[in-house]
N, C-alpha and C positions, 0 to 999 in steps of 0.2 A: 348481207355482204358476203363474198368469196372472196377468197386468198387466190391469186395465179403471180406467175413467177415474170418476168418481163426476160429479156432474149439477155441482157446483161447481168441475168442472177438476180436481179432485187423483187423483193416481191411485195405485194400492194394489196389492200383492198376495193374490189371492184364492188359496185350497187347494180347487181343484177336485174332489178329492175328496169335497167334503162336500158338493157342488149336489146339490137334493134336486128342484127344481122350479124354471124360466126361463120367466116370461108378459112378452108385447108387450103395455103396458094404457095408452096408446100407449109407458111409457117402459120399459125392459129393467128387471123385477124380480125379482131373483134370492134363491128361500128356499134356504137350508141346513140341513143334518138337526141341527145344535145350536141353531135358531130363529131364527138372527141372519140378517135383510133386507137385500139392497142392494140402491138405483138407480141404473143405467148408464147412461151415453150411448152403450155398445156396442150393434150390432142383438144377438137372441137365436142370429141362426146365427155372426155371428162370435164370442160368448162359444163357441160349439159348436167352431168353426174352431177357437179356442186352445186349449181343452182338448185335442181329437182331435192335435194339434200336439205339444203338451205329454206325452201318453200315449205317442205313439211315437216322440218322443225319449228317456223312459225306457226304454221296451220295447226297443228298439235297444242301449240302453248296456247292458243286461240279458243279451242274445244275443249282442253282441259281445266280451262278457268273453271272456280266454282262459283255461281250466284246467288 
C-alpha cells in the first residue's frame, strides 16, 4: 500500500496493486481494475516512485527470508 494525499488534504492508503491506468489531465488520476477513480495532488511519476518503492520492499522481505 502507498500514502497519496487526496486534492482536499486528506490522505489515504492506496493498494497499488490494483492501478490499472495514471493520466496528468493537469491533476494525477488514478483508475483502478475494480472501477474506483482517484485525484491526487501527487505528480504521476511520484505515485510511480511509491509503488516501485513499495514492490521492492516486499520483494526484499521475500528473499531475505531464511529457510
Amino acid at each position: 500500500m502507498i500514502t497519496l494525499t487526496k486534492l482536499n488534504g486528506t490522505e489515504f492508503l492506496l493498494n497499488c496493486d490494483l492501478i490499472e491506468t495514471i493520466q496528468e489531465n493537469p491533476d494525477t488520476t488514478i483508475r483502478l481494475s475494480n472501477g474506483n477513480v482517484y485525484i491526487v495532488k501527487e505528480a504521476a511519476s511520484t505515485v510511480l516512485e511509491l509503488t516501485l518503492q513499495f514492490r521492492r520492499k516486499v520483494w526484499s522481505g521475500v528473499f531475505n527470508k531464511e529457510i
